[in-house]
Backbone as a ProteinNet text record, in pm:
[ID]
protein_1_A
[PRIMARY]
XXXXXXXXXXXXXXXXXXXXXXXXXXXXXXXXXXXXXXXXXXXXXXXXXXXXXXXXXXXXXXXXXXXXXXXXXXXXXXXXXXXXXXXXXXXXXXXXXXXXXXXXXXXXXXXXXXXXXXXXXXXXXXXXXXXXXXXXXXXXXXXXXXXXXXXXXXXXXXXXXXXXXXXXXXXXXXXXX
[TERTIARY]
8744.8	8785.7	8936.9	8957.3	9140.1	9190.5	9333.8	9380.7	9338.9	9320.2	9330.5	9191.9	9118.7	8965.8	8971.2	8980.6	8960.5	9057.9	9157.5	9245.8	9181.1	9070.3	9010.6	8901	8859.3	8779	8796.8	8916.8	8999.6	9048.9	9086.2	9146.8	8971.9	8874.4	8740.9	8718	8763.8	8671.2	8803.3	8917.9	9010.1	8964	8940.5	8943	8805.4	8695.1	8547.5	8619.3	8673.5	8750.2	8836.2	8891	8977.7	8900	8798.8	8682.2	8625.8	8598.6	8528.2	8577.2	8751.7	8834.2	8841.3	8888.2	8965.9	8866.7	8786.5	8725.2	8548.2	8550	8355.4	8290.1	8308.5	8279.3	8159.2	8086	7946.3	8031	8014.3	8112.2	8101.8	8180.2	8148.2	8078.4	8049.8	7997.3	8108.6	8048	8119	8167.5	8233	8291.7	8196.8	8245.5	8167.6	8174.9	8036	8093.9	8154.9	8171.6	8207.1	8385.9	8447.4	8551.1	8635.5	8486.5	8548.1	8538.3	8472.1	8426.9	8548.1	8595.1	8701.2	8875.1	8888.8	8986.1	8939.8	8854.9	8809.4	8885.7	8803.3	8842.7	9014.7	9057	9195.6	9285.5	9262.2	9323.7	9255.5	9188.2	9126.1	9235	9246.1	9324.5	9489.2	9555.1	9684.6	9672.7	9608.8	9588.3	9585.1	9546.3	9534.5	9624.7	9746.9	9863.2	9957.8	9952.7	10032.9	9997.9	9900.3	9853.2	9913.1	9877.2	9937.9	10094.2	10156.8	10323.1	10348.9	10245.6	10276.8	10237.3	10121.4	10050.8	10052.3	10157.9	10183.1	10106.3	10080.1	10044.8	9882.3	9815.9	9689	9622.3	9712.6	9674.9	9665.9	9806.6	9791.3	9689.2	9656	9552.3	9417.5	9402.7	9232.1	9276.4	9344.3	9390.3	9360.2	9230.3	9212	9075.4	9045.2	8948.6	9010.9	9140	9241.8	9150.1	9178	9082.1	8986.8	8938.5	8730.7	8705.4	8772.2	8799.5	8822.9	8958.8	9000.7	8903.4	8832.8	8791	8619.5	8611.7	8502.6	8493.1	8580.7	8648.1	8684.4	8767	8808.4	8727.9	8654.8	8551.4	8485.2	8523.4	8445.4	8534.3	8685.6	8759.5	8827.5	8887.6	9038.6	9129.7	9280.1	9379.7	9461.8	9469.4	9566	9749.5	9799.8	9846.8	9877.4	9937	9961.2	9941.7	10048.6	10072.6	9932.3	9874.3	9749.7	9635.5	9625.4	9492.1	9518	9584.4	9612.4	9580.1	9614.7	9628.4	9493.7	9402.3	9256	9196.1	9220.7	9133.6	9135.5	9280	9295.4	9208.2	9242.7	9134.1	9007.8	8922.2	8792	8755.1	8794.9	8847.6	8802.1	8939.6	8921	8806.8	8735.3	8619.2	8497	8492	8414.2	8398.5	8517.9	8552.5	8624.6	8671.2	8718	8844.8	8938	9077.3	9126	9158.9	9284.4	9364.5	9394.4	9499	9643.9	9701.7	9834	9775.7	9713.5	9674.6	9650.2	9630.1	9614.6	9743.2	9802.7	9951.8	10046.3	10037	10062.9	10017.4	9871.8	9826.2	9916.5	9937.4	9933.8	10117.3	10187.4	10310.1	10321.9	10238.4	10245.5	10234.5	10093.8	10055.1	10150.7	10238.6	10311.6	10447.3	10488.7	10605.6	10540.4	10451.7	10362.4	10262.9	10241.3	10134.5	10089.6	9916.4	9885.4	9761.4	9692.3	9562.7	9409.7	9485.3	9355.6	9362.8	9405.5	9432.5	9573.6	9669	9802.4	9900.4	10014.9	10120.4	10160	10165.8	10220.5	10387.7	10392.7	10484.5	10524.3	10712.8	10742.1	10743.8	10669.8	10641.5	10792.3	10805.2	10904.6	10899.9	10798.4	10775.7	10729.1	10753.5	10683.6	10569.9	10547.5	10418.4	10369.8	10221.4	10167.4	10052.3	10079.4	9937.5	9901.1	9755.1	9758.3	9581.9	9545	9505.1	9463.1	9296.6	9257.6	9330.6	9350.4	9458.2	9584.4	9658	9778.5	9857.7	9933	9993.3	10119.7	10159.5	10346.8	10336.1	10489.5	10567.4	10675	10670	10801.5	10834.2	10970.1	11089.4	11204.6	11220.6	11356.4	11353.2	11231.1	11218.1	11236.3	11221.9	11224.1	11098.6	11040.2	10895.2	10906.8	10849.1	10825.7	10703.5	10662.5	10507.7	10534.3	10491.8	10492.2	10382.2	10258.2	10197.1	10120	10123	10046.6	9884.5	9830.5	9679.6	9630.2	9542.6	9479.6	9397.6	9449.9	9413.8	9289.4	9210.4	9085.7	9182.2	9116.4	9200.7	9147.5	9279	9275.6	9180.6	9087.6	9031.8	9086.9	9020.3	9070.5	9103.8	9181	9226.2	9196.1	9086.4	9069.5	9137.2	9241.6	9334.4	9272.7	9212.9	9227.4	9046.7	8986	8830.7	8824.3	9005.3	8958.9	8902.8	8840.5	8848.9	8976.2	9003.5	9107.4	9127.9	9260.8	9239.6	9223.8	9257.5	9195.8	9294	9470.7	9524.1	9480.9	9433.3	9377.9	9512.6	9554.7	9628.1	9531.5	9627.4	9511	9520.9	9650.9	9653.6	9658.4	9580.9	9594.3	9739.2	9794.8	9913	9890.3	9939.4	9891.8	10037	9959.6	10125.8	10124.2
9222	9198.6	9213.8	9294.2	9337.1	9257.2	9209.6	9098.1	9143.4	9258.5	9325	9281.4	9250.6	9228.1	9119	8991.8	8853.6	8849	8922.8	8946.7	9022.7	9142.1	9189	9092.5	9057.8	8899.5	8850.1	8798.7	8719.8	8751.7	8905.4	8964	8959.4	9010.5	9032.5	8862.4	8780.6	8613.6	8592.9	8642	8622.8	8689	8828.2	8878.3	8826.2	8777.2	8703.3	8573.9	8515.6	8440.2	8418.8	8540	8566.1	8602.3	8712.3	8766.6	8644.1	8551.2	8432.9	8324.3	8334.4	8288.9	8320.2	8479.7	8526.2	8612.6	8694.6	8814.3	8738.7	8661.1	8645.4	8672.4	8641.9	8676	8618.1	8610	8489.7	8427.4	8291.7	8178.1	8260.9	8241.1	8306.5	8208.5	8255.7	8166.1	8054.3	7939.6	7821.2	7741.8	7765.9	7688.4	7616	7501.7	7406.5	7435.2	7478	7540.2	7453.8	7317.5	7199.4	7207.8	7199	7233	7403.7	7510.2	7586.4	7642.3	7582.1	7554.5	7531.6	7407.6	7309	7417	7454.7	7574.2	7673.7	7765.9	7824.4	7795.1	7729.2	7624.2	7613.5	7562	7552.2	7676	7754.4	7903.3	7985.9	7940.3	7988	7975.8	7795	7734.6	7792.8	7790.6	7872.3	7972.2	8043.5	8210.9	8216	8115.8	8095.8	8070.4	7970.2	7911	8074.6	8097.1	8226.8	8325.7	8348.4	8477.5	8413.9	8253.4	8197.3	8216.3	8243.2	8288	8376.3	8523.9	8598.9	8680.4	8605.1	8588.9	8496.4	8415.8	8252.2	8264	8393.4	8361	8371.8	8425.5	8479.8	8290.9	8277.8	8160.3	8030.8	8026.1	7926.8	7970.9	8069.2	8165.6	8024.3	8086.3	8035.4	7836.7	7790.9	7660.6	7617.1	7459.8	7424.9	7548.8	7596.1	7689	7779.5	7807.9	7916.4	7892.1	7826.2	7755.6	7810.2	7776.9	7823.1	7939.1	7983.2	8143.1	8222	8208.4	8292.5	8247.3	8150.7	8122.7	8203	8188.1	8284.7	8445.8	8461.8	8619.7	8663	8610.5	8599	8565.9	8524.7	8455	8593.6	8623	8745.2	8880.7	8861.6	8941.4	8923.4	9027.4	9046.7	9051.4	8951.2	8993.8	9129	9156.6	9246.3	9241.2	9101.2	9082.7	8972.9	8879.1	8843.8	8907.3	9007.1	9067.3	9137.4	9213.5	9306.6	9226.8	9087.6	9045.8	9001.3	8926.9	8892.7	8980.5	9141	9253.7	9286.9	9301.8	9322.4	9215.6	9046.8	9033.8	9019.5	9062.5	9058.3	9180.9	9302.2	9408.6	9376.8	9260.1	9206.4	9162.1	9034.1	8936.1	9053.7	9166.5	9205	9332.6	9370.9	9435.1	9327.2	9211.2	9118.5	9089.2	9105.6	9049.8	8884	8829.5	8732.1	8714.4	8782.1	8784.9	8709.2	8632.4	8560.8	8580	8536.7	8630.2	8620.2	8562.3	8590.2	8638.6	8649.6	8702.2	8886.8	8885.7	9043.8	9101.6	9009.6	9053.4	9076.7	9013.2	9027.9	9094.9	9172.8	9266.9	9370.7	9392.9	9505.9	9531.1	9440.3	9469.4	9550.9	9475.5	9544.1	9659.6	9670.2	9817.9	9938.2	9899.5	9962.4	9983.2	9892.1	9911.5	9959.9	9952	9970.3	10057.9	10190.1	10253.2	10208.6	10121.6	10055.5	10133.4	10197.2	10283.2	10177.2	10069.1	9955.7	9982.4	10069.3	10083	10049.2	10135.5	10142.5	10080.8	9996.3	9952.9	10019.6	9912.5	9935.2	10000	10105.8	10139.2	10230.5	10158.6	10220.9	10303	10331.9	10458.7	10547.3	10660.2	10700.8	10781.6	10801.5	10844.2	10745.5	10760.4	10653	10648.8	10534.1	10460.2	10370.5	10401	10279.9	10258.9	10079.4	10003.2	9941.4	9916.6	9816.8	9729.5	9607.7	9474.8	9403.4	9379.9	9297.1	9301.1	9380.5	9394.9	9412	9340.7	9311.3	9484.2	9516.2	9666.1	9643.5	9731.8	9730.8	9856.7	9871.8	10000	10000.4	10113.4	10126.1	10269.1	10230.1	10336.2	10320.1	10403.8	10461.1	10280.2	10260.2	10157.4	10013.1	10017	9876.5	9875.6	9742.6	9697	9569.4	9651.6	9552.2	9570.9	9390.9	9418.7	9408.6	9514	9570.5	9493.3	9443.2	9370	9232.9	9137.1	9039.5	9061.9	8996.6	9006.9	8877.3	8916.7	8820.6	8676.1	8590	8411.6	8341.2	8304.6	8282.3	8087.4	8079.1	7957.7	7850.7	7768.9	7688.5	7580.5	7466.7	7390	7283.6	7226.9	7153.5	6996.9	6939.5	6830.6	6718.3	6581.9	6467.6	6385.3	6324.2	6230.4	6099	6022.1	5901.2	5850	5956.7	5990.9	6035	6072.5	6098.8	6285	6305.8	6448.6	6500.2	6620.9	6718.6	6717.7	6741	6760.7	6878.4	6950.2	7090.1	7167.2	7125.8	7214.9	7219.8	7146.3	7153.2	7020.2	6947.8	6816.5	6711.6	6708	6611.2	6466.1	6449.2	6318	6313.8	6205.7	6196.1	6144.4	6217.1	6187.5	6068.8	6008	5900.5	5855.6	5861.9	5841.1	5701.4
6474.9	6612.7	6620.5	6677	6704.7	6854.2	6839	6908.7	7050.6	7098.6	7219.6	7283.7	7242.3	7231.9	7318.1	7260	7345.3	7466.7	7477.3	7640.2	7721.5	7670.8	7751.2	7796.7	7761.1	7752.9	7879.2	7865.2	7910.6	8078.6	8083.2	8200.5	8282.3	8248.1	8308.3	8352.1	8267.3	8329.8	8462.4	8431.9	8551.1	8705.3	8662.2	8811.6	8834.6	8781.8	8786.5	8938.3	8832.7	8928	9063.9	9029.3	9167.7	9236.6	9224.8	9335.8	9367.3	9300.2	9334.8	9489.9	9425.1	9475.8	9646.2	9662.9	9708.1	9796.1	9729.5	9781.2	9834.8	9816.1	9808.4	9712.7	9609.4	9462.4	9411.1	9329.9	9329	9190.8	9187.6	9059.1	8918.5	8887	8707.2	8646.1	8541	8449	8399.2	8385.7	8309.9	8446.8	8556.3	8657.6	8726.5	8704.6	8828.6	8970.5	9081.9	9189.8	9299.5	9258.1	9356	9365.7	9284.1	9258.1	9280.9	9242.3	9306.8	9479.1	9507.5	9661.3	9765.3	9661.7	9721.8	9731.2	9579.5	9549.6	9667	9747.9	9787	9916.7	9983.1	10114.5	10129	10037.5	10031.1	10002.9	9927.5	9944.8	10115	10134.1	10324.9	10443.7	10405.6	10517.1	10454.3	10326.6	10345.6	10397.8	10375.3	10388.5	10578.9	10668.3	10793.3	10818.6	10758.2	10822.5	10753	10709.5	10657.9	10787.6	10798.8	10919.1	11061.2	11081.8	11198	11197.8	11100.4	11123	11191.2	11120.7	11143.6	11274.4	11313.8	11460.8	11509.7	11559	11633.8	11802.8	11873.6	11996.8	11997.6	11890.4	11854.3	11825.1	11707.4	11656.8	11780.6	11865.4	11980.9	12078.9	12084	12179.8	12123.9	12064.2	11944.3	11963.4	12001.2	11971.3	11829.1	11880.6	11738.9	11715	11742.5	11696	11585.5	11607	11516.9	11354.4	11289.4	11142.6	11150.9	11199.5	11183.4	11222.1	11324.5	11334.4	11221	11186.5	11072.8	10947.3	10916.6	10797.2	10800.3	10925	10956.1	10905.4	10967.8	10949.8	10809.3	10750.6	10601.8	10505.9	10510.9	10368.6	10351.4	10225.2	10164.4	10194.3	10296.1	10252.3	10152.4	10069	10019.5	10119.5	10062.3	10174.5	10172.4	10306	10244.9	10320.5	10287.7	10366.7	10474.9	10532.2	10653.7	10792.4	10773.9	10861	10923.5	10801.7	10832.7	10867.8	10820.3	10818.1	10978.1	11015.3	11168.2	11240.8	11207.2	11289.2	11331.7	11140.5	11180.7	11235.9	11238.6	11296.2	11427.8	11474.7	11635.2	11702.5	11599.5	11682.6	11666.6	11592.4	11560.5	11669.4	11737.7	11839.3	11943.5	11952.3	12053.7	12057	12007.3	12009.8	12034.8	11972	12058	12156.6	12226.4	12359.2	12349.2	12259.3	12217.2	12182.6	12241.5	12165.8	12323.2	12308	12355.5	12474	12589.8	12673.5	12617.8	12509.8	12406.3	12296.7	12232.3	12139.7	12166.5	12272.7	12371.6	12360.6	12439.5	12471.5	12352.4	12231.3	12091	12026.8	12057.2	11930.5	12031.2	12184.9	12289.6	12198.8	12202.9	12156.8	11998.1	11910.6	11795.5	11786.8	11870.5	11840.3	11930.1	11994.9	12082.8	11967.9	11891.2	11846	11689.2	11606.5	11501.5	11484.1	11423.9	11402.8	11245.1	11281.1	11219.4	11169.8	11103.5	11074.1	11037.4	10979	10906.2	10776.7	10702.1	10573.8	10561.6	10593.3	10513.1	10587.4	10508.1	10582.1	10700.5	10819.2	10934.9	10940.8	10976.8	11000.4	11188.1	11172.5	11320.1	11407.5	11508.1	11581.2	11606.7	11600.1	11656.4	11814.5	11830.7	12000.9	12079.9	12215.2	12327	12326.4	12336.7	12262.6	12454.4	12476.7	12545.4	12474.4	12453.8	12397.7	12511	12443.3	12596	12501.6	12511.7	12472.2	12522.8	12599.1	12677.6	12784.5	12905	12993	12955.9	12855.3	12864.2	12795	12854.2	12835.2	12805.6	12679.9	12656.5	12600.6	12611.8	12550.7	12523.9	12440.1	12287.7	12353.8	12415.5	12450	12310.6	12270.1	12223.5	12097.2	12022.9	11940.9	11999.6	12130.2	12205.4	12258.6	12257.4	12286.9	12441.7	12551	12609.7	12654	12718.6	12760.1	12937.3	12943.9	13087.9	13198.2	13132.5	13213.1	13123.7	13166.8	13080.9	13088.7	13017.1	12986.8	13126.1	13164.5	13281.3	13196.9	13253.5	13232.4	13332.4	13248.6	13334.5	13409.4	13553.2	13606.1	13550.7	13513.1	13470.2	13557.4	13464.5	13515.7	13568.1	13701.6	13804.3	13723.7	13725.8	13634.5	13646.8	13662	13700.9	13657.7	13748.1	13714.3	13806.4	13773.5	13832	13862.5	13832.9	13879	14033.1	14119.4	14257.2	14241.8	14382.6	14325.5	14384.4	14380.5	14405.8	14544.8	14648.4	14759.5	14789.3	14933.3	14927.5	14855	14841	14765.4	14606.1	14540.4	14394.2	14394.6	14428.2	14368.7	14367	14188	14124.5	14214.3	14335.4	14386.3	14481	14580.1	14721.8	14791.9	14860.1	14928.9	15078.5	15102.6	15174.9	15301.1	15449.1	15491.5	15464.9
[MASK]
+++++++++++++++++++++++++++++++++++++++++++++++++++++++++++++++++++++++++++++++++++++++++++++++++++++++++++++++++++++++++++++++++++++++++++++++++++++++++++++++++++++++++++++++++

């Protein structure tokens, strides 16, 4: 047995692991799956607060749903990325019909200032660019990104303050002479 032998060993029980980890892997042999469950779970939720950096209006979009969303989405990917995984799963979202009215307006900017393929690093458009994202539309003049129209907001629900109902303007309070 030559030294090279048991590292090859060694490198095969690792990536066993990391696929386990990382990718959706089925447990290797020898690991307890309670513990790696737990490791699992917890490399999920960084991997979410990392993508929420890099997508902060996507993530406030999703509220507390943002977590269970992305952990949804992610379990059984590889990352590739912050930046990218946010990206794909905003175009996910938004092929569902589920992306966000900021989360719209944030993929609509990227993709306006970013030609993104789903494979390869995003890189900067150099011609005028219109994206446009669940309604919300922007464009990249001369490497400047603005969003030209916002994404449409379903109305907000009527607010019960006090158990009265609403008057006819939608105030949550009765005015009284």
């Amino acid at each position: 047995m030559t030294a090279s032998e048991p590292r090859a060993g060694l490198a095969e029980r690792q990536a066993e692991l990391v696929a386990a980890l990382v990718a959706g892997g089925a447990p290797p042999a020898g690991f307890a799956p309670g513990p790696l469950a737990a490791a699992r779970a917890a490399l999920l939720r960084k991997r979410a607060g990392e993508v929420a950096r890099h997508w902060p209006l996507l993530a406030a979009g999703l509220g507390d749903g943002w977590p269970a969303t992305f952990v949804r989405w992610a379990s059984g990917r590889p990352t590739s990325g912050s930046l990218r995984d946010g990206w794909d799963l905003a175009r996910t979202l938004r092929e569902r019909g589920a992306l966000p009215a900021a989360g719209a307006e944030e993929l609509a900017v990227r993709e306006a200032g970013l030609r993104y393929d789903g494979n390869t690093t995003p890189r900067p458009r150099r011609l005028p660019t219109v994206a446009r994202a669940g309604g919300a539309v922007a464009v990249q003049i001369a490497g400047r990104v603005r969003l030209l129209r916002p994404a449409p907001r379903p109305p907000a629900p009527p607010r019960d303050v006090g158990g009265d109902p609403p008057d006819a303007a939608g105030s949550a309070t009765w005015i009284s002479d």
